[in-house]
N, CA, C and O of each residue as an XYZ file, in Angstrom:
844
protein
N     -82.625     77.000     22.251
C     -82.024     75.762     21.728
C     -82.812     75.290     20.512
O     -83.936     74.833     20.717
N     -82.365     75.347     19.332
C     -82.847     74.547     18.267
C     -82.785     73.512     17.752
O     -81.920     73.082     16.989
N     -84.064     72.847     18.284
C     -84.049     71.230     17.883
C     -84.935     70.747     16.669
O     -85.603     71.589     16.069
N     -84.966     69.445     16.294
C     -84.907     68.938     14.986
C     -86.750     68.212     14.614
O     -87.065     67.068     14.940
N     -87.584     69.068     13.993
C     -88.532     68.748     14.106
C     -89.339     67.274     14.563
O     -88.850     66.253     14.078
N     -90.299     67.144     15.282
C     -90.483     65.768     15.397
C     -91.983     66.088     16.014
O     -92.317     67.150     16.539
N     -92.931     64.739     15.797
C     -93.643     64.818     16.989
C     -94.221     63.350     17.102
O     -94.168     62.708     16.053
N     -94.785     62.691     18.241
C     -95.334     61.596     18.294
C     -96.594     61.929     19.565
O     -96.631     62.441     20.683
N     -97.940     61.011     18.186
C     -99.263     61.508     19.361
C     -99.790     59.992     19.036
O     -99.845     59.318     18.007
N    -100.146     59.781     20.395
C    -101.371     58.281     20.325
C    -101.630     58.184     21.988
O    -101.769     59.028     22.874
N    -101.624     56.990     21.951
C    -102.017     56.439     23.410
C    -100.818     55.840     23.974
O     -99.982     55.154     23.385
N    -100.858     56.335     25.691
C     -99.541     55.800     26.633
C     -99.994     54.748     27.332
O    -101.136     54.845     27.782
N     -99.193     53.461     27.598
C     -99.708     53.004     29.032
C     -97.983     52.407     29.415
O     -97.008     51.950     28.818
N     -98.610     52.945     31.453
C     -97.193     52.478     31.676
C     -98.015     51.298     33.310
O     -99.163     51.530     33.689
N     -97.369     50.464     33.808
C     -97.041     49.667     34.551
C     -95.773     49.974     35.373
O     -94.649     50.102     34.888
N     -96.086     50.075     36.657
C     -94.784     50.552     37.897
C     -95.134     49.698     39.087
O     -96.148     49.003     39.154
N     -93.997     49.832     40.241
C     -94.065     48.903     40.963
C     -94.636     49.826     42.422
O     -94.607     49.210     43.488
N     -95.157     51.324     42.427
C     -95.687     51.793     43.156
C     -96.957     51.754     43.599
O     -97.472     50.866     42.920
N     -97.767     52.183     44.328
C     -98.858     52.360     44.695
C     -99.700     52.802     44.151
O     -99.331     53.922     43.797
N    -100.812     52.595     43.789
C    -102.017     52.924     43.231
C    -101.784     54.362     42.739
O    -101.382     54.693     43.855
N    -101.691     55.457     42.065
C    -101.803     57.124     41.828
C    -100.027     57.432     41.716
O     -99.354     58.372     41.293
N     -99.728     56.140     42.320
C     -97.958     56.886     41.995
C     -97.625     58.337     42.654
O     -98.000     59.377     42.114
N     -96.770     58.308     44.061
C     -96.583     59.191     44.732
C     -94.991     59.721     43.601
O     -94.447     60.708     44.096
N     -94.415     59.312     42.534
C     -93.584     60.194     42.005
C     -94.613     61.209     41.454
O     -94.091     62.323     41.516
N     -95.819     61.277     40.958
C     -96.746     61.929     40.437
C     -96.740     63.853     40.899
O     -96.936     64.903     40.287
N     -96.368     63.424     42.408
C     -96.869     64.251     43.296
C     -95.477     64.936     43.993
O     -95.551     65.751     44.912
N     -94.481     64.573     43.533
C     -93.116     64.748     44.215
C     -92.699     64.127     45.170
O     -91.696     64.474     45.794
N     -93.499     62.956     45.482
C     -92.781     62.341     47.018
C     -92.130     61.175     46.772
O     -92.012     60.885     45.582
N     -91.651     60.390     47.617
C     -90.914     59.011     47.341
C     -91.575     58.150     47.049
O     -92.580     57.995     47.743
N     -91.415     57.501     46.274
C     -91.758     55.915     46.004
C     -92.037     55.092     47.112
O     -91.330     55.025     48.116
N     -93.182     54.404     46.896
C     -93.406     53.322     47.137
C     -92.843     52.698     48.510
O     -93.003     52.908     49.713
N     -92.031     51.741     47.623
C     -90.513     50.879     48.042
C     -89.670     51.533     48.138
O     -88.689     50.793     48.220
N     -89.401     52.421     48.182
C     -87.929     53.195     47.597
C     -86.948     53.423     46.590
O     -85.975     54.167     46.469
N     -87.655     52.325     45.728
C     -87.019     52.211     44.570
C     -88.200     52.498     43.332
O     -89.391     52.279     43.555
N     -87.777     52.944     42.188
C     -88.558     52.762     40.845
C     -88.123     52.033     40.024
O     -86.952     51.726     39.802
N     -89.245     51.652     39.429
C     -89.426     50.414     38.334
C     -90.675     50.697     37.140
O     -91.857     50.976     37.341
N     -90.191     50.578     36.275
C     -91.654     50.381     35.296
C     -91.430     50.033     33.931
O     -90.385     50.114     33.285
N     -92.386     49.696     33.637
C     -92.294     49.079     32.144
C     -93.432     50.494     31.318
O     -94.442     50.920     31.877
N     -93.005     50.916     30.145
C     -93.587     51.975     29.804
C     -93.991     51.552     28.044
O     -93.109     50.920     27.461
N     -95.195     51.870     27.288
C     -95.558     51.704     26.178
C     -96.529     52.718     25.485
O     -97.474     53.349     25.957
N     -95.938     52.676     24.050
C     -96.715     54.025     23.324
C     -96.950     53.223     21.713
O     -96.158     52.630     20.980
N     -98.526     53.553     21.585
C     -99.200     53.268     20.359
C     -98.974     54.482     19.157
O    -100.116     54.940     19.125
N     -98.321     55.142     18.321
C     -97.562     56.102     17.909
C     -99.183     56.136     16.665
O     -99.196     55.188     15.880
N    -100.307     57.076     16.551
C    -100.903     57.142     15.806
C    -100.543     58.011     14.742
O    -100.597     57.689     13.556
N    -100.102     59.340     15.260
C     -99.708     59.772     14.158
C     -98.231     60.449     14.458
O     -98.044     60.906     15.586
N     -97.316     60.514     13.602
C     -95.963     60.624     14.290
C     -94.514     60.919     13.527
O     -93.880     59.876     13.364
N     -93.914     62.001     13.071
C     -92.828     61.991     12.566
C     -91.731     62.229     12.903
O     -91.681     62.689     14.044
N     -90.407     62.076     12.202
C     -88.726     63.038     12.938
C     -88.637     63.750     11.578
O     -88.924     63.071     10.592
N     -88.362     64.724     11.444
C     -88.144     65.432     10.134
C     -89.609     64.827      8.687
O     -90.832     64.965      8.713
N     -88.945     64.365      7.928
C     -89.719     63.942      6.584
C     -89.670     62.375      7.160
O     -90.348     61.750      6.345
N     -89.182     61.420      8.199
C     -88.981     60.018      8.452
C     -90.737     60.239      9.007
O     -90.966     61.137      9.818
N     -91.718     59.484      8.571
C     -93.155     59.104      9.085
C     -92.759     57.982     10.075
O     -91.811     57.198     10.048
N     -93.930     58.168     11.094
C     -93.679     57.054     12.520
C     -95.076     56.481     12.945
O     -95.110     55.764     13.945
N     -96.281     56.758     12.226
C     -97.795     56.839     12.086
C     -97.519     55.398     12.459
O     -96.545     54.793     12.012
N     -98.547     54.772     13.430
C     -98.443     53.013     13.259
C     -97.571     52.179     13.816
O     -97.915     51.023     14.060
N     -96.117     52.700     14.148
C     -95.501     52.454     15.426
C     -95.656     51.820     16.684
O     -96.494     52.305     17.444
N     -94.996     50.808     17.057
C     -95.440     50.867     18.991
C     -93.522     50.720     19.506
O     -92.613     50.188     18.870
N     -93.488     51.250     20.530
C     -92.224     51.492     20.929
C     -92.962     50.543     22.700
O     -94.070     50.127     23.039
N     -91.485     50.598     23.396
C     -91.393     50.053     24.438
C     -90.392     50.403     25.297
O     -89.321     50.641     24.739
N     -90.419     50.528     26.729
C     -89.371     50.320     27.457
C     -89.192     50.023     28.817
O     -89.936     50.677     29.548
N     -88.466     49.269     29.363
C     -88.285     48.752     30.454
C     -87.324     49.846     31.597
O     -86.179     49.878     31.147
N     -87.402     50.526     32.597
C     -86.689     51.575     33.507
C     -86.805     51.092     35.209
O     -87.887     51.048     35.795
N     -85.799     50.830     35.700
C     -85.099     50.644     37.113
C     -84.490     51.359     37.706
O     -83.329     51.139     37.361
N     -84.509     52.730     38.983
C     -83.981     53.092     39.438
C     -83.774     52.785     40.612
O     -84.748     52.395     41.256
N     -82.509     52.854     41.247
C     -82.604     52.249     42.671
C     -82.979     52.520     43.967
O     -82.942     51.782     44.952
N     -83.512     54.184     43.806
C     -84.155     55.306     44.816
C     -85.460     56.093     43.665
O     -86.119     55.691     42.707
N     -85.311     57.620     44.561
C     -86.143     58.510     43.588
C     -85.529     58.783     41.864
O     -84.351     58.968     41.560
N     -86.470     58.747     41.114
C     -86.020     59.066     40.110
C     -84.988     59.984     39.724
O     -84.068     59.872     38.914
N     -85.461     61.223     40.731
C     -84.645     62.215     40.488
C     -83.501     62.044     41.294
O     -82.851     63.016     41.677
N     -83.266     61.123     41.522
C     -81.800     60.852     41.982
C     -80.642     60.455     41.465
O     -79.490     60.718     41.810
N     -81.227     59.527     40.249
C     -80.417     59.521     39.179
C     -79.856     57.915     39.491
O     -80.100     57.372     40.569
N     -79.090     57.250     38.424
C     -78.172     55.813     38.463
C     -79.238     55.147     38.389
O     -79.619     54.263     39.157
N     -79.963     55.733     37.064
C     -80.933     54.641     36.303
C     -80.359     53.954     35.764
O     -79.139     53.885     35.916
N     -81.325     52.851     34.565
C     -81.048     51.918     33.623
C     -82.212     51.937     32.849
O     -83.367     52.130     33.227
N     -81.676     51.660     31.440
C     -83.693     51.667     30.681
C     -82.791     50.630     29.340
O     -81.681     50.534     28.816
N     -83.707     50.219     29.306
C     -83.939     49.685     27.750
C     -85.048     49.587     26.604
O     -86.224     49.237     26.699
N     -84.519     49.887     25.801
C     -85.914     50.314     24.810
C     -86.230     49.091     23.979
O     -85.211     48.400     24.014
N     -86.746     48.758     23.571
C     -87.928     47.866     22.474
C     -88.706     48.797     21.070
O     -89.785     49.386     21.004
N     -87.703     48.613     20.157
C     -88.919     48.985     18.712
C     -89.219     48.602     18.055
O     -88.411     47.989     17.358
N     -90.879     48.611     17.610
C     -91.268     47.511     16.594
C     -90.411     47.272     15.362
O     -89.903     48.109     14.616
N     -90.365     45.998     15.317
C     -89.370     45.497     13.840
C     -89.712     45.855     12.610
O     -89.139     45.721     11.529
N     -90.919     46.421     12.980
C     -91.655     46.568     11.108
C     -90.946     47.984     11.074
O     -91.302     48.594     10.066
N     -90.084     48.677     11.831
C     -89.861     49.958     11.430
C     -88.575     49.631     10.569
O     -87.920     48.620     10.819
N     -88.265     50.397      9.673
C     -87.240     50.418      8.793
C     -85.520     51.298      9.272
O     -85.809     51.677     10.407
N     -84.763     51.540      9.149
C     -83.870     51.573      9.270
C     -83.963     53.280      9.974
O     -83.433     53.648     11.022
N     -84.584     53.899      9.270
C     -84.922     55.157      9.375
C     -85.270     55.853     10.435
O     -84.794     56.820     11.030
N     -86.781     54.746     10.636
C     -87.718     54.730     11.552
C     -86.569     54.284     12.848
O     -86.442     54.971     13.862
N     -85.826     53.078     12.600
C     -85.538     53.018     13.944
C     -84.222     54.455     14.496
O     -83.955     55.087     15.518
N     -83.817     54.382     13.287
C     -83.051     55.736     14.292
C     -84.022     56.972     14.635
O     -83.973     57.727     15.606
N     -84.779     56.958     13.722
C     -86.027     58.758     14.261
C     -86.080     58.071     16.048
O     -85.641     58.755     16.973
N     -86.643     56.748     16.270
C     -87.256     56.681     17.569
C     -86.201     56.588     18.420
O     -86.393     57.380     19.343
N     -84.806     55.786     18.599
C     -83.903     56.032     19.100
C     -83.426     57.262     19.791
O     -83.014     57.410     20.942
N     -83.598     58.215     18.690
C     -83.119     59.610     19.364
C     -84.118     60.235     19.970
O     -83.795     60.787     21.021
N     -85.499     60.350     19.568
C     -86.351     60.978     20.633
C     -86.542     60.172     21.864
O     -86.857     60.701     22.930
N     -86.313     58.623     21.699
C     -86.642     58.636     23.087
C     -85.418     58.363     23.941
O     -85.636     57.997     25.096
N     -84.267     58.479     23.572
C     -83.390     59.052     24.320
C     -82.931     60.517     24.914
O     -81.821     60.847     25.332
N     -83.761     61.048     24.846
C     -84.088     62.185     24.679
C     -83.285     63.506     24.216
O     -83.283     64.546     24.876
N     -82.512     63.303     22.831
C     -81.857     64.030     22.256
C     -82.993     64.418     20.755
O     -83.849     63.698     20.239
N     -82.486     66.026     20.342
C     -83.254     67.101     19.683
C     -84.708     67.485     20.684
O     -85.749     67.856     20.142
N     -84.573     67.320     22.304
C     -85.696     68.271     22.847
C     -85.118     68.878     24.057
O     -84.100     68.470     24.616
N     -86.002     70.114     24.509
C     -85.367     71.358     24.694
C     -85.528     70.674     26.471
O     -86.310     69.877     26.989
N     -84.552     71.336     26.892
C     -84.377     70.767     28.914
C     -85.659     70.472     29.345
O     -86.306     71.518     29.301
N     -86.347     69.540     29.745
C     -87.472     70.112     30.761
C     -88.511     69.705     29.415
O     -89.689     69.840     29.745
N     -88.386     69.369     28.381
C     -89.419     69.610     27.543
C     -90.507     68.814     27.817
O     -91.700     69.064     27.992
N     -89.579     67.379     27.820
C     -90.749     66.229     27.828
C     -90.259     64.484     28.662
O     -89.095     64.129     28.849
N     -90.937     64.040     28.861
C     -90.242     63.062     29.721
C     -88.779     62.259     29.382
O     -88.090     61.844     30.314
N     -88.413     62.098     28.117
C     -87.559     61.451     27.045
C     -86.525     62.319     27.744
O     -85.519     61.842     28.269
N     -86.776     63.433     27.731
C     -85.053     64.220     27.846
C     -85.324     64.329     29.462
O     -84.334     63.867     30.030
N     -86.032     64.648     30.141
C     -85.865     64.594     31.706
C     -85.515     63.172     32.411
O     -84.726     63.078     33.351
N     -86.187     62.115     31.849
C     -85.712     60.672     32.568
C     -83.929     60.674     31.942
O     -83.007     60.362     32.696
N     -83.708     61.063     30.522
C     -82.453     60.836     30.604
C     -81.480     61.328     31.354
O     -80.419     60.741     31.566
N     -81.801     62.466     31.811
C     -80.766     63.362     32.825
C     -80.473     62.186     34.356
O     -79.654     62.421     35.244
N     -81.244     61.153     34.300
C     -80.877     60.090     35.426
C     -80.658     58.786     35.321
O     -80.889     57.905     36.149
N     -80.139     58.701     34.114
C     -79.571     57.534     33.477
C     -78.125     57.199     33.765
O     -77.422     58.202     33.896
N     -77.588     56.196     33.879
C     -76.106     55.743     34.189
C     -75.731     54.533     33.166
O     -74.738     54.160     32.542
N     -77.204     54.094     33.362
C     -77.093     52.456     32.165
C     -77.868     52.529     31.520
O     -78.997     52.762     31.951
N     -77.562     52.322     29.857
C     -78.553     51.807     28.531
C     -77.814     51.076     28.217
O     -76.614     51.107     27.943
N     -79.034     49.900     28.275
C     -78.420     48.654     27.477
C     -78.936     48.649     25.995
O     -79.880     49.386     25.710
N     -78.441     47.962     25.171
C     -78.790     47.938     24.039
C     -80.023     47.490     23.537
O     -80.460     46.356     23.735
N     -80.862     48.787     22.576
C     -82.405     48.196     22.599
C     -82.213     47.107     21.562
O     -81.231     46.761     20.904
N     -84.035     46.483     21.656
C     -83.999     45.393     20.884
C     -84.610     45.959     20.109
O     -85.206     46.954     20.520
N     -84.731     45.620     18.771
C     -85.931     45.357     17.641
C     -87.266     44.502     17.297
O     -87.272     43.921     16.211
N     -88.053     44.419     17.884
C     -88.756     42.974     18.292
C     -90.384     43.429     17.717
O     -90.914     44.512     17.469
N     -90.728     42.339     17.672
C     -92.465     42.403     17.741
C     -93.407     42.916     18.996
O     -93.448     42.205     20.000
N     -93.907     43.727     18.965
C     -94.461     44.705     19.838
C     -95.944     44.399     19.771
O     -96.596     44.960     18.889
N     -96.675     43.389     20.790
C     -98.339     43.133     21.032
C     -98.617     44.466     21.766
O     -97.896     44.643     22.748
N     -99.385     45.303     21.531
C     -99.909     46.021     22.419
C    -100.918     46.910     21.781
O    -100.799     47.597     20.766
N    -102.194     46.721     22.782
C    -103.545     47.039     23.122
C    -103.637     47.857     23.930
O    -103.210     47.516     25.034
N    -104.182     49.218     23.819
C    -104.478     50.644     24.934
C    -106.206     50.473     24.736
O    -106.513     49.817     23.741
N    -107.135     50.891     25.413
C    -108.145     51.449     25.825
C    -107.742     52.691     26.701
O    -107.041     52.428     27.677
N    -107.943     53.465     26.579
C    -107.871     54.423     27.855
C    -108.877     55.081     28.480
O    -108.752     55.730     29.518
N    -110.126     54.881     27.706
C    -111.185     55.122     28.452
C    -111.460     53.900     29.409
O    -111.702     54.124     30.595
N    -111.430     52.747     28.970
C    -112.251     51.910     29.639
C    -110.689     51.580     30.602
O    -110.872     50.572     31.284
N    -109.381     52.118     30.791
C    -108.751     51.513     31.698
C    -108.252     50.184     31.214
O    -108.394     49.590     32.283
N    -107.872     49.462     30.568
C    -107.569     47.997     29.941
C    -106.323     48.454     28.432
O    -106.513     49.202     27.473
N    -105.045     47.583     28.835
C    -104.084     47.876     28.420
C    -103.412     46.271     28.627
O    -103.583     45.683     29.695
N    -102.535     45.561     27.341
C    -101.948     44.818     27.598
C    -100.487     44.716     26.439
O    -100.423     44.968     25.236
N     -99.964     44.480     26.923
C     -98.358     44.616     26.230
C     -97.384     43.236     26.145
O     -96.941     42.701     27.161
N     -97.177     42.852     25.083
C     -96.716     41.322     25.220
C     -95.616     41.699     24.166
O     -95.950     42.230     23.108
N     -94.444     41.454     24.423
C     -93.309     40.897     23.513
C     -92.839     39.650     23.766
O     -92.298     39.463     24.855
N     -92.926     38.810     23.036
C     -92.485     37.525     22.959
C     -91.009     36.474     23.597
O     -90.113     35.913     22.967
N     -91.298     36.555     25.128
C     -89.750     35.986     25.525
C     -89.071     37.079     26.001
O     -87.845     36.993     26.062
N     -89.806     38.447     26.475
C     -89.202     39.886     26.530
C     -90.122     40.263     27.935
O     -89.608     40.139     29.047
N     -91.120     40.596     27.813
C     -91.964     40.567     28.391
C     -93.456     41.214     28.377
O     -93.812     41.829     27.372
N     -94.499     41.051     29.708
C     -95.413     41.190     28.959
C     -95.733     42.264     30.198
O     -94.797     42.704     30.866
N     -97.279     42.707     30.495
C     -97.582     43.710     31.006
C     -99.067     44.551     30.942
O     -99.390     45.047     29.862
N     -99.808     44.673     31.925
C    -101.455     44.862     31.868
C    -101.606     45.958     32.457
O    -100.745     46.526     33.130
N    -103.391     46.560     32.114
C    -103.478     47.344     33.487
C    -105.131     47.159     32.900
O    -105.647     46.766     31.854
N    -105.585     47.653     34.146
C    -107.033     47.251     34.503
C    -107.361     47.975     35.340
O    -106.548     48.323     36.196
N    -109.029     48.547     35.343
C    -109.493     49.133     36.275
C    -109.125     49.056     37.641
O    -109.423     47.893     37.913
N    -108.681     49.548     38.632
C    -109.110     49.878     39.975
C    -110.185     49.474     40.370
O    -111.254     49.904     39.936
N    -110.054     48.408     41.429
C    -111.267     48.412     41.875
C    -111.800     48.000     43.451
O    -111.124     47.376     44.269
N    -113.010     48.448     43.634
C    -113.178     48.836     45.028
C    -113.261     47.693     46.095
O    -114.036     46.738     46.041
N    -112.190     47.985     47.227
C    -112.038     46.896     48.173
C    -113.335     46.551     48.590
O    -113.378     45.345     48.832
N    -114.495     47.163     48.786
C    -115.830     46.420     49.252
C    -116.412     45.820     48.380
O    -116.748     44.699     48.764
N    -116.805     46.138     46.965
C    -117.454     45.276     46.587
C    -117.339     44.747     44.954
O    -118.091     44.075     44.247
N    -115.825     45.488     44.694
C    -115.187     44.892     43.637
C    -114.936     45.588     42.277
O    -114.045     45.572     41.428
N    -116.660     46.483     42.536
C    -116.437     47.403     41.407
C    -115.684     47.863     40.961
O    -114.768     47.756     41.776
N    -115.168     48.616     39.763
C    -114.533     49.466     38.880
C    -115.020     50.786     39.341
O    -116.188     51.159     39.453
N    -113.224     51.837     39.747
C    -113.380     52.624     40.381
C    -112.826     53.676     39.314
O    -111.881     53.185     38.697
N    -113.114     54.887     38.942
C    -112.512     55.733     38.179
C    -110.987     56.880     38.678
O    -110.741     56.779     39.880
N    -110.471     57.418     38.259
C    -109.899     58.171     38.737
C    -108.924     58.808     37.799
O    -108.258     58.047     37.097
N    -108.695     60.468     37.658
C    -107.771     60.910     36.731
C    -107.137     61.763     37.484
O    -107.515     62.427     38.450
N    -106.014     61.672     36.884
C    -104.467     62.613     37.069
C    -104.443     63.743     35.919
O    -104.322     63.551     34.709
N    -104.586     64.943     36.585
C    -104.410     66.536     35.472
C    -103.301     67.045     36.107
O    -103.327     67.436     37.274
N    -101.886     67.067     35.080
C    -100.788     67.668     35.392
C    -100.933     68.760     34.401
O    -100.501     68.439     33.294
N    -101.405     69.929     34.479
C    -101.480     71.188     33.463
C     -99.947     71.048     32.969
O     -99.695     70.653     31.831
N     -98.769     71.453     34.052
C     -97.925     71.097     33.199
C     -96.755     70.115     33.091
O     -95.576     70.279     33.406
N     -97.400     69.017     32.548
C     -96.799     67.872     33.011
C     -95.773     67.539     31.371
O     -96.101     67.761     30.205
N     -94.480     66.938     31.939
C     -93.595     66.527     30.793
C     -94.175     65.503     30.203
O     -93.765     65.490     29.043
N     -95.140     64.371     30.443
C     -95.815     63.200     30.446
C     -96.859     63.446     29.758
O     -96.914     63.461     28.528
N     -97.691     63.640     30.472
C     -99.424     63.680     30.118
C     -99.704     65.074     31.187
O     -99.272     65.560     32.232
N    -100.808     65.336     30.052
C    -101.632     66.707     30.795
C    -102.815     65.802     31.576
O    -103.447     66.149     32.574
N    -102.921     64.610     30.871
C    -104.790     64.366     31.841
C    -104.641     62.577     31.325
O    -104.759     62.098     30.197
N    -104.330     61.863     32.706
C    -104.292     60.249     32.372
C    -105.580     59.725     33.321
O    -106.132     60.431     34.166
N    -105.935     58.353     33.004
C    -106.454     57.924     33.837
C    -105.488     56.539     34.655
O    -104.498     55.898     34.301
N    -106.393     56.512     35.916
C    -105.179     56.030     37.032
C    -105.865     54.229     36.595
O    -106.974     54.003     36.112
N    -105.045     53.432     36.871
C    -105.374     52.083     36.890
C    -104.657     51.107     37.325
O    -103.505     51.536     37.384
N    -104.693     49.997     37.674
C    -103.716     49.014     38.558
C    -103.137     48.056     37.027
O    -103.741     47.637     36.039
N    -101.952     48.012     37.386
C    -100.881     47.101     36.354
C    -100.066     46.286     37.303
O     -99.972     46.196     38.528
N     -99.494     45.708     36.225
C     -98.844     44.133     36.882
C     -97.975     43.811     35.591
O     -98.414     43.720     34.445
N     -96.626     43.652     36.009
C     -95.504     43.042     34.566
C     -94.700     42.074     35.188
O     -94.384     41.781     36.341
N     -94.437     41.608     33.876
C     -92.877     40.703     33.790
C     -92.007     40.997     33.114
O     -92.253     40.974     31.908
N     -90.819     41.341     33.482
C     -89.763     41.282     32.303
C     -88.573     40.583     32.443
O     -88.143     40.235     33.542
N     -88.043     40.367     31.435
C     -87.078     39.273     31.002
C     -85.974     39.557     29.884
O     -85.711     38.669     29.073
N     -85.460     40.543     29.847
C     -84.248     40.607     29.330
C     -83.310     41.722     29.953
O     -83.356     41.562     31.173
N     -82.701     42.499     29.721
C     -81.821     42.979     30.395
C     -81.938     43.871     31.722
O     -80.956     44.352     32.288
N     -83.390     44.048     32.187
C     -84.049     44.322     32.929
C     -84.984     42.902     33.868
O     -86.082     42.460     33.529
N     -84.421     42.584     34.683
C     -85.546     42.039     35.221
C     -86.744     42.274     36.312
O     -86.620     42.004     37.507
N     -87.847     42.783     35.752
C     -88.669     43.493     36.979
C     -89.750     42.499     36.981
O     -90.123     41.828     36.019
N     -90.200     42.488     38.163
C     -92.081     41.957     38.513
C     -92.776     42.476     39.584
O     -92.392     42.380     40.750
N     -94.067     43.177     39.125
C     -94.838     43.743     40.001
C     -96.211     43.904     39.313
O     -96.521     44.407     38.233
N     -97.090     43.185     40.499
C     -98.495     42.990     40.582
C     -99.616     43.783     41.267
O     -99.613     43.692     42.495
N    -100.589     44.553     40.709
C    -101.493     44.973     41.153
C    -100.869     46.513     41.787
O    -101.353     47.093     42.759
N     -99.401     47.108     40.781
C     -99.560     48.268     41.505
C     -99.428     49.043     40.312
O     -99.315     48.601     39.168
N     -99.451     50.201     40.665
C     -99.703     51.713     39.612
C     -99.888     51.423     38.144
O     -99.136     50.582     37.653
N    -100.681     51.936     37.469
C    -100.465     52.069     36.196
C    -101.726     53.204     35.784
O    -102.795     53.370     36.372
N    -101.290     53.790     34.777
C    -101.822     54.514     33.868
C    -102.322     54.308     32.622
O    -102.249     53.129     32.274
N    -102.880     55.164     31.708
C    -103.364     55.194     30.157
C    -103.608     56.736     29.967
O    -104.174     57.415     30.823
N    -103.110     57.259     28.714
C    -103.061     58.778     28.360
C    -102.466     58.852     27.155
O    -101.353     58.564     26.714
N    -104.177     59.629     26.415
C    -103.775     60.328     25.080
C    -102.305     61.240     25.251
O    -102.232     62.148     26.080
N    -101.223     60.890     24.405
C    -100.517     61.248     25.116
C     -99.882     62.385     23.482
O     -99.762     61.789     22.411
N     -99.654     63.467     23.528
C     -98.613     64.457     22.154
C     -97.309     65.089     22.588
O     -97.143     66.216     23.054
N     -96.426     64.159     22.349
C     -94.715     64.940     22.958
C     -94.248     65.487     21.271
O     -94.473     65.026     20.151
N     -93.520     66.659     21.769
C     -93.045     67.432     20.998
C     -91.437     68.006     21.171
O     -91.420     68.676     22.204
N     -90.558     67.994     20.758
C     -89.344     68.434     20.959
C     -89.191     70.219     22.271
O     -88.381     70.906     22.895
N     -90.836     70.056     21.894
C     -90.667     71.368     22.641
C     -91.490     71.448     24.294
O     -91.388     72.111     25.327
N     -92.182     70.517     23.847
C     -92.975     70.064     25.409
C     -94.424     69.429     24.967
O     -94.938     69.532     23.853
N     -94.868     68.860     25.921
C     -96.513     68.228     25.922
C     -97.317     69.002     25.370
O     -97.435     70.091     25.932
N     -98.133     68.777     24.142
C     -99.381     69.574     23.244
C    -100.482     69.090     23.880
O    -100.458     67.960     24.369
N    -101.474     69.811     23.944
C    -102.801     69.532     24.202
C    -103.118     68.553     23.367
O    -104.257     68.088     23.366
């Protein structure tokens, strides 16, 4: 299948309403039974063809009502306003996951369980990654907002470490695990405190996850 050059590399952080490590991680059921998450990417360096995407932050809000892979999702996307006309269609289509190959990368696998997209917004995009130190916060204005923070230990409070290595993962090859908590407020309404979240250097490619 020949698809349309592109790539986007920086830092991921997502916020879900599962358990600490996220049993979708691992193939098993959720949580609750249901999935939820609010997902965000700092785009450092990043193009679709000759359209540059360097400097970017994208967003999106996703609700399913069982396992993911079950399908009769909903997502809505968020892209920063400073992108130009260009920019917003380059990001539109990759992260809907059209020009990448089956299986490539999360964009085209979450779409295969989609039923509802609502219409994204264009908005101002706050967002802060650390991914070493675990600390991530995501604020759109009246949209919603969204954290994550170390893990830390029921006895005595500390900051607990922990990483996820998917060799071959559509996502991330190597994240670190951390507790998140969101709000959202527009065509999605989710809230969940103190469960799953991540941070991961993250390189998607039309063709799959780069080192």
């Amino acid at each position: 299948m020949a698809t349309l050059d592109w790539r986007l590399q920086g830092t991921e952080f997502i916020s879900c309403n599962c358990n600490w490590g996220c049993p979708c991680q691992f193939s098993a059921p959720p949580t609750h039974g249901n999935c939820e998450a609010v997902v965000a990417m700092r785009i450092a360096h990043g193009h679709f063809q000759a359209t540059p995407l360097d400097g970017l932050c994208w967003a999106a809000t996703f609700a399913w009502p069982g396992a993911i892979h079950k399908g009769n999702g909903s997502v809505q996307l968020f892209i920063d306003e400073r992108a130009d006309a260009a920019q917003r269609q380059a990001l539109l289509t990759i992260l809907s996951g059209q020009e990448s190959e089956p299986g490539a990368n999360v964009f085209q696998v979450f779409s295969t369980t989609l039923s509802q997209v609502f219409d994204p917004l264009f908005v101002p995009i706050e967002l802060s990654i650390d991914v070493d130190a675990r600390l991530a916060t995501l604020h759109i204005p009246g949209v919603l907002q969204a954290s994550g923070e170390p893990i830390r230990s029921p006895v005595d409070g500390r900051p607990q470490r922990a990483r996820l290595v998917l060799p071959e993962g559509f996502e991330f090859l190597e994240a670190e695990m951390a507790s998140g908590s969101h709000s959202t407020h527009a065509a999605l309404h989710l809230e969940s405190s103190g469960g799953h979240s991540h941070l991961a250097r993250v390189h998607f490619t039309g063709q799959g996850v780069q080192p």
